[in-house]
N, C-alpha and C positions, 0 to 999 in steps of 0.2 A: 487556619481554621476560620470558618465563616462566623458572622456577628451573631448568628443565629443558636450554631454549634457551641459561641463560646456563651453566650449565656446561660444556656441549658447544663454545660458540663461545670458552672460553676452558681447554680440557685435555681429553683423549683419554677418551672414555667408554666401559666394560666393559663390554658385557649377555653378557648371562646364554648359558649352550649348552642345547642342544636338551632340551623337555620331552618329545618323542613316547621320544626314545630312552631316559628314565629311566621313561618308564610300560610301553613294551613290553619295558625291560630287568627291571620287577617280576614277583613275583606274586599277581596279582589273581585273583577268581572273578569270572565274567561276571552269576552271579544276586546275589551281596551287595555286591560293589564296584562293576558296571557297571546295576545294578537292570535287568537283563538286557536293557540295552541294548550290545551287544558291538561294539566300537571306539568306544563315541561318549566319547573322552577326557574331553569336558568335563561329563559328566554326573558325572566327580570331584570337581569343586567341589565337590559338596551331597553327595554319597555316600561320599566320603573326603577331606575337607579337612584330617585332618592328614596325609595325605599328599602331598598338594601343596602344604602350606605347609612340610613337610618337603624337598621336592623347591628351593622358593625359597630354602630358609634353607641347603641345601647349595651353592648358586652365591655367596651372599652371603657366604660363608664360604669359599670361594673367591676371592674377591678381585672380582666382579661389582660396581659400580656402578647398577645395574639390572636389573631381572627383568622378563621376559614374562608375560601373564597366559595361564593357560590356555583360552584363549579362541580357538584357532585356526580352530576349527567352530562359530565359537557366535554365527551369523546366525538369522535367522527361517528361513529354507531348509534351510540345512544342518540345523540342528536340527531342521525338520521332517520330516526324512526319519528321525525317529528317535519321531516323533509326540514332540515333545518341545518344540514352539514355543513353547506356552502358558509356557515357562521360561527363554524367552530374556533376558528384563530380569534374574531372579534371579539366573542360572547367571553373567551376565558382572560383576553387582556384586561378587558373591559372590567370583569370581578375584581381581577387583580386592581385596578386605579381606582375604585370605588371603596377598595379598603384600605388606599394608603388616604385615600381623601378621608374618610373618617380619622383615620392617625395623626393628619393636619390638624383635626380641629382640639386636639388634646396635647399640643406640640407647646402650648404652655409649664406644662408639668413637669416637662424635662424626661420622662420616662423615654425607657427603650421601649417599642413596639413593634411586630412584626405582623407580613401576610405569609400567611400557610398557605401555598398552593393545592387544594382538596382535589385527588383522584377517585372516583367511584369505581366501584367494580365492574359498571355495565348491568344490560340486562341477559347476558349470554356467557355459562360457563363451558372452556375448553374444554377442562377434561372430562364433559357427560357428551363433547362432537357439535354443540349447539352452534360453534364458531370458531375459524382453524386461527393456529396462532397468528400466522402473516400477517392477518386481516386486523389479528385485533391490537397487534406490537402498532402497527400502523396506524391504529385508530387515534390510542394514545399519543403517539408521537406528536401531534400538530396541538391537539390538547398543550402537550407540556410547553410546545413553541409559545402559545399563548401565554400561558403562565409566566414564561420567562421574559415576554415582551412586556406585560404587565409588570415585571420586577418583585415577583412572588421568591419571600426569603428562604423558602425549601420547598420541596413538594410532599406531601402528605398521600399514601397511598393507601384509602381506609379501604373499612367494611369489606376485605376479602374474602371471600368464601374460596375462593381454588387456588392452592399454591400455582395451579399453569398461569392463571389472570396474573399475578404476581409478577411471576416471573416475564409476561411482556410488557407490563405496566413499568417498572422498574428496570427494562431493558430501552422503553423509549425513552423514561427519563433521558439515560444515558446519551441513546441517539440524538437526541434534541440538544444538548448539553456540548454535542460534538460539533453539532450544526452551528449552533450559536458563538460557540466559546467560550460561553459561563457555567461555572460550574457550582451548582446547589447539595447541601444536603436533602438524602432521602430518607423519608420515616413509609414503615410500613406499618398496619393496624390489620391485625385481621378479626374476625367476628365468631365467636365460640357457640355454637347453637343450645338451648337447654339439654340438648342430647350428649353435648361433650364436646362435640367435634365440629367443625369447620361443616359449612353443606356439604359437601363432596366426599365426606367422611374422613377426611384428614384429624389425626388428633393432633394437640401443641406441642408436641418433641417433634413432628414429622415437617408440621409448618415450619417450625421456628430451623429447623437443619435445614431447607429448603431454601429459609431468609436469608439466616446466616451466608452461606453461598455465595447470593448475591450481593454480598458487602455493602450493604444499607446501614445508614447510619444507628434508625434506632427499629424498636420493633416494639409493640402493643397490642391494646387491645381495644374495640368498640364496638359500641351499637349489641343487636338481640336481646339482652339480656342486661340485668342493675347489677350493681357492686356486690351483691351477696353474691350470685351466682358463678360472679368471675372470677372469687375468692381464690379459690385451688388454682383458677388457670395463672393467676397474678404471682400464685406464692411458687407455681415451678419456672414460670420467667425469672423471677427474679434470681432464683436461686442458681440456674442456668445462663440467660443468656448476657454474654460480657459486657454489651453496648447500654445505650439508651432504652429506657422502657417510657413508655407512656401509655394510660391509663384516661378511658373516656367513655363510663355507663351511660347507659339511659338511666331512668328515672324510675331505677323498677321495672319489673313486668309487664306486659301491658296491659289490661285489665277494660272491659266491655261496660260501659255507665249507659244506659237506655238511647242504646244505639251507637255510643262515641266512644272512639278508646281515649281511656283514661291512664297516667302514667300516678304509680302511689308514691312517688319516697318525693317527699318534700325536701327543700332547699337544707334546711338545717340536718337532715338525716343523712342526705348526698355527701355534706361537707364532713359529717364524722366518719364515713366509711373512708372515704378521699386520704383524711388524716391518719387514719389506719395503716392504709397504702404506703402513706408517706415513712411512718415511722419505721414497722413492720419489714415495708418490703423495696424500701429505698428505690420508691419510682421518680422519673425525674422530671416527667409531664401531665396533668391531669387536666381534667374538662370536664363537659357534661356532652352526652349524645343523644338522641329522642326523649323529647319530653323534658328537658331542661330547657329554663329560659333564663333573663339575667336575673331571676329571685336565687336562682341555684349559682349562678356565679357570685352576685354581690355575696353570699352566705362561704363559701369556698376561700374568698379571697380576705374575708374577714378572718379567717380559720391561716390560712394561711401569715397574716400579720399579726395575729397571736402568739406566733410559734419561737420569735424570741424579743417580743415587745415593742417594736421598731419601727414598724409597718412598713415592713420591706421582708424581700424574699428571704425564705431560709436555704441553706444549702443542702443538695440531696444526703439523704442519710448515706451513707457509706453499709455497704452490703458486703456479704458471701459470695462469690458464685463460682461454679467451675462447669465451665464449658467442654464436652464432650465428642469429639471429632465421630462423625456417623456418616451416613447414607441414611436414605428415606425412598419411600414408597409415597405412593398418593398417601398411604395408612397410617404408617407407622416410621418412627426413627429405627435403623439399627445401629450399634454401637461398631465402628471399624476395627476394636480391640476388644476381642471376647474374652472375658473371665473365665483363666482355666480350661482355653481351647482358642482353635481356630476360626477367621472368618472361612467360613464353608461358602465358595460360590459354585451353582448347582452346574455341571457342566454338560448336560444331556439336551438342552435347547440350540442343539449345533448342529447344522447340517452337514457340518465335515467331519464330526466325530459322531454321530449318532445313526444308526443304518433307520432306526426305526422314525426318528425324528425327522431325518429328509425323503421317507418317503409318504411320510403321511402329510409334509410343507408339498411334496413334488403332486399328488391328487389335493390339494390348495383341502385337506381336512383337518382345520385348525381346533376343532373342538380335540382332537386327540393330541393335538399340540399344545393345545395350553390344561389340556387332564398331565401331560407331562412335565410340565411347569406344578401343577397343582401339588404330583406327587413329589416332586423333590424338593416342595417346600414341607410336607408334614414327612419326610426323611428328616430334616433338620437341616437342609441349606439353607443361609441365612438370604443370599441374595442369589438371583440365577443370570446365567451367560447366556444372551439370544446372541446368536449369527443366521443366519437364513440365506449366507453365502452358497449359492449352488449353480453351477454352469448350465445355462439355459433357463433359467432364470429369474426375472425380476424382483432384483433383491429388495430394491424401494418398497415396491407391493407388498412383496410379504413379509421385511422388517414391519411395514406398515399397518400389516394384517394381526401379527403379535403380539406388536405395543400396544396397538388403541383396546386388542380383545384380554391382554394380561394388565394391564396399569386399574385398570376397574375391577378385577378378581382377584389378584395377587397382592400378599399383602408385605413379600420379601421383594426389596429393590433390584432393579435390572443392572445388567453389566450390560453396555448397547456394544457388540463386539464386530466390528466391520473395517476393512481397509481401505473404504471407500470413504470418502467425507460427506460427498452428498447422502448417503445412507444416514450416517452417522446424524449431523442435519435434521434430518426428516422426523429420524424417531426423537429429541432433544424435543423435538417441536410438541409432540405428543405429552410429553411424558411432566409429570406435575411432579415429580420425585424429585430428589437426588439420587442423580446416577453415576454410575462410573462408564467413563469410555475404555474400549478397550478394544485396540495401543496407540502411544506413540513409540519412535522409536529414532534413530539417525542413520537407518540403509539409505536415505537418497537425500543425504545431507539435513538441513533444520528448517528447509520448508515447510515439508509435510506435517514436521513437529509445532510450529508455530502454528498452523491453520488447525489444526488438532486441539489448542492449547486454547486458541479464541473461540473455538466453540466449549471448551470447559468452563471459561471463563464468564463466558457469556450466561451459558444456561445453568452454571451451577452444581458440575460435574464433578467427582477425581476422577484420576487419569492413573489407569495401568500403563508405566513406562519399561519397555523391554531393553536389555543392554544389549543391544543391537547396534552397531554406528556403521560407517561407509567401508571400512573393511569385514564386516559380517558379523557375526554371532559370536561374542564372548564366548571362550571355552572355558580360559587360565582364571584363576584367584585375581590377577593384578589388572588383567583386563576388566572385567566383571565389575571391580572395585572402579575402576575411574570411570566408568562409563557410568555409573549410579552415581557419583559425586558431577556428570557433565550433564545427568538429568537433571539433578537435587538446584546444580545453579539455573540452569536453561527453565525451570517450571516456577520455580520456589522463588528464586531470586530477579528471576525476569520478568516473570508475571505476575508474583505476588499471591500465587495457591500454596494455602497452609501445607506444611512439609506434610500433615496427618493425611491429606489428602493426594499424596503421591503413592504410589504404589506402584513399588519396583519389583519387576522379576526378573531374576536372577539367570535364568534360563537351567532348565533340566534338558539333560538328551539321554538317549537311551542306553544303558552301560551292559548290554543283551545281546552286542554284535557280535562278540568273540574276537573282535578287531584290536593289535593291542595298542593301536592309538584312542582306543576310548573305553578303557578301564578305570582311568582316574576321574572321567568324568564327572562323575556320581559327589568323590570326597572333594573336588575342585569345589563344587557349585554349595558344598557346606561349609566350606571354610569362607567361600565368598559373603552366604549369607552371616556368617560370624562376625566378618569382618566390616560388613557395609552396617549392621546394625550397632556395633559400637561404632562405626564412627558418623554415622546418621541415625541415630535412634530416634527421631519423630517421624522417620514413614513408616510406612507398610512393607512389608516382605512376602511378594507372593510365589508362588509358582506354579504353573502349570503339571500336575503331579504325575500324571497316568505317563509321561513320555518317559521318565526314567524305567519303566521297565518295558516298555514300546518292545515287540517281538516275541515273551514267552507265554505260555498258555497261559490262559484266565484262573487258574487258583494260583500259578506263583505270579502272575503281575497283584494277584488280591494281597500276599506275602509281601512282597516287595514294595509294594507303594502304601501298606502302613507302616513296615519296619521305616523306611524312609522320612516317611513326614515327621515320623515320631524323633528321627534323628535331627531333622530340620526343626520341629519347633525348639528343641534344647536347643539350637544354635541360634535363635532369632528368628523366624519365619511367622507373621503373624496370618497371615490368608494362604488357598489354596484352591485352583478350581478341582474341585474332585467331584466323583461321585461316591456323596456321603454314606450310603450302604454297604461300599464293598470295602473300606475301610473299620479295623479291626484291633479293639485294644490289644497291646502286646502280651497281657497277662492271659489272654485268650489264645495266643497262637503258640505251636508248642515249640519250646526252645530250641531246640534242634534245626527248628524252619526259620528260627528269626538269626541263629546263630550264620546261619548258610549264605540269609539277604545281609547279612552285615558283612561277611567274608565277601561276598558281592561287592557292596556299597563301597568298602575302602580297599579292596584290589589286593586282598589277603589270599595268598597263592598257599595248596596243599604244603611246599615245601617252605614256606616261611613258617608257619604252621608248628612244621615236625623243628 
């Protein structure tokens, strides 16, 4: 555990309050303090760095625990829009040694102290097309080089608005981390608009399963909006999400004073809400964000050395919480285990199963592809299956055409379904959700599974894995069963994705041939999922539904493939791709018809019968 993580996981840490409000509460000249770059704050490091290591040593002397680096704009991007790229490595080392220099001059005290390496969001989000991910994982990347050349003791990736920025911000961490060889803790922040939701319309179940994913250390909140308004979003972190929280308002709303914005909640109102926090909702980071200066720290930390007489840190409250394994949309969380049903994923967004679907992909008329997507989400699919696999072609394209026109209208998460990787790839890159990929499998050995599994990893996926291995397709019970236990180790154990997030199918085949090598099919693939869910009960159980009655007309495959599921969820079956309308409670069908598909299902011949 880092020096950073262990402090945090055992006593309440102070960062530091806002540095924009101490540089726009200065005055500076735009041609000798800003080398006539005007607003680009971090062109301070180099142009006035006893300033902002004066600006660190006033929070630290406040009672601060840690300081931000002035690095809030100091990507490849952002800085470039100031022709100022070529200084991206410098500008963010340069933050960083300017607030260990401050940390020197208080190295009397004995205290621990740290730098928070500060990530800003940029001025361009992915999931509205403003900037594709490549460009912007990349941006960050050399950003975080800095940071670590600087010897910044985590990175801090605030003020989020797009789970996508997120998820590249938090992926070059990583990259950088690989390059270097050091490895930091990651906190993410994101910014709750007074609307509710994140800019992008993202609400805080949808963010926070998006974070989670990403395996970051802690997750929070700042900036927009003051401690009142962040009330509800603080009290369902806390209550949800397992890791670190950290907690950093502004100073109030921001409010218009004869021409100047004004921030209202003074230093001693900050520190009661804070202490709220503390008690209430067991956060284990607080600070101040727009509009605080060190009058709101010195008041915080005062608050804080009251809390058991000592003047030292108290240790975080001990909380509640129970974390929920989901998927997410740009929009919304869904839960991967429905209450009293199935996860329903929509499976009509397929070009190999849909006549109507790949010919409206094949004249490139995607508004009727995604009206298709539109309707089987108020059918009641929870999440839907894109494939855009069609012979002649370009699959990229029109996965491409999909995602970017479904991730902004659709408010049930994608299944990205392709046997291509660079497909798979491409749409990851779009998509601001969590997704599921969909497969891996072992036909050509555990390569393909491993490169499958790093883009899961990477971007924040589950993975449907089929019992498939290099001698073919599971039929038997006993086959079935070790191929799901050579997933459960190869995913879970190898890479370290929550078991909630595997999703094994079991494989159905169609028991409609009259062939009598595949009568038993049908009660094989229930006894499998019987047995694979006692003996792995944290994944998923899916299966592709409609192939078990593959060959007879359309009202008895409509018979057959509800009697069936309904036979599958009693056995453990938590997901299915169906389509949700032709599917049909049993108390609706008449007995005689369910009686027939079950003598079907388990291979109950007229003369066993008599």
């Amino acid at each position: 555990m880092s020096n950073f993580l262990d402090f945090v996981s055992k006593q309440v840490l102070l960062l530091d309050g806002a540095m924009g409000t101490q540089i726009q509460g200065a005055t500076l000249e735009v041609e000798k303090d800003y080398w006539g770059q005007e607003n680009c704050s971090e062109i301070l490091n180099l142009s006035r760095p006893d300033f902002i290591r004066d600006v660190h040593m006033k929070y630290f002397a406040a009672g601060s625990d840690a300081v931000e680096t002035n690095t809030f704009g100091g990507s490849i991007l952002t800085l470039g829009e100031f022709g100022l790229e070529d200084k991206t490595l410098e500008i963010n080392r340069r933050a960083c040694e300017l607030a260990h220099e401050a940390i020197a001059e208080f190295a009397h005290d004995g205290r621990k102290r740290f730098v928070v390496g500060a990530i800003g969001p940029g001025t361009k989000l992915p999931s509205l097309g403003h900037v594709g991910y490549d460009a912007l994982e990349e941006s960050f990347v050399l950003q975080c080089e800095g940071l670590i050349a600087g010897r910044a003791d985590c990175f801090l990736i605030e003020t989020s608005q797009d789970p996508l920025q997120v998820k590249a911000a938090v992926n070059a961490c990583k990259i950088a981390m690989k390059k270097t060889g050091v490895t930091l803790p990651i906190m993410v922040q994101v910014t709750v608009e007074t609307t509710g939701t994140l800019l992008v319309g993202s609400d805080i179940a949808a963010a926070a399963t998006v974070i989670h994913a990403l395996g970051v250390d802690s997750m929070g909140l700042n900036c927009a909006t003051g401690p009142q308004e962040m009330a509800d979003h603080v009290r369902w972190i806390s209550s949800n999400w397992p890791r670190l929280i950290s907690v950093l308002p502004n100073a109030g709303l921001p409010e218009l004073h004869n021409g100047h914005v004004h921030f209202p909640l003074g230093p001693d109102e900050m520190a009661r809400w804070l202490e709220r926090f503390l008690k209430e909702d067991g956060i284990n980071i607080i600070g101040g964000c727009c509009g605080t200066n060190e009058n709101h720290i010195t008041a915080i930390n005062a608050m804080l050395e009251r809390q058991d007489g000592a003047k030292k840190r108290p240790a975080p409250v001990a909380r509640k919480h129970h974390w929920v394994p989901s998927v997410a949309s740009l929009f919304q969380q869904v839960e991967l285990r429905q209450e009293n049903a199935i996860l329903a994923i929509g499976e009509r967004c397929n070009a190999n199963g849909s006549k109507k679907f790949r010919l409206a992909q094949d004249s490139e008329d995607w508004d009727t592809c995604v009206d298709m997507a539109k309707e089987q989400q108020r059918e009641g699919s929870h999440t839907l299956d894109i494939c855009t696999a069609f012979v002649g072609r370009n699959e990229i394209h029109d996965m491409t055409e999909m995602v970017s026109r479904t991730r902004g209208t659709i408010t049930a998460p994608l299944v990205i379904d392709s046997t291509e990787l660079i497909v798979l790839e491409a749409a990851l890159k779009l998509y601001g959700g969590k997704a599921i990929i969909n497969s891996i499998n072992f036909e050509d050995g555990e390569k393909p599974a491993h490169q499958r599994m790093e883009l899961a990893m990477k971007y924040g996926a589950a993975v449907i894995a089929l019992t498939i291995d290099e001698e073919g397709m599971a039929k038997d019970v006993d086959r079935k069963l070790a191929i799901a236990h050579r997933l459960h180790d190869f995913c879970c154990k190898g890479y370290g994705m929550p078991s909630s997030d595997l999703m094994i199918d079991p494989l159905t085949f169609t028991i409609c041939t009259g062939n009598e090598d595949d009568r038993k099919l049908g009660v094989w693939t229930l006894d499998a999922i019987e047995r694979i869910h006692r003996e792995l009960p944290d994944i998923q159980i899916i299966l592709g539904l409609s192939n078990i009655s593959f060959g007879l007309n359309p009202a008895a495959r409509h018979v057959l493939n509800s009697v069936y599921l309904d036979h599958a969820i009693k056995r453990g079956l938590t997901g299915a791709i169906i389509h949700v309308s032709k599917i049909t409670p049993l108390h609706k069908i008449p007995a005689h018809e369910v009686s027939a598909a079950e003598d079907l299902i388990y291979d109950r011949r007229e003369s066993e019968a008599a």
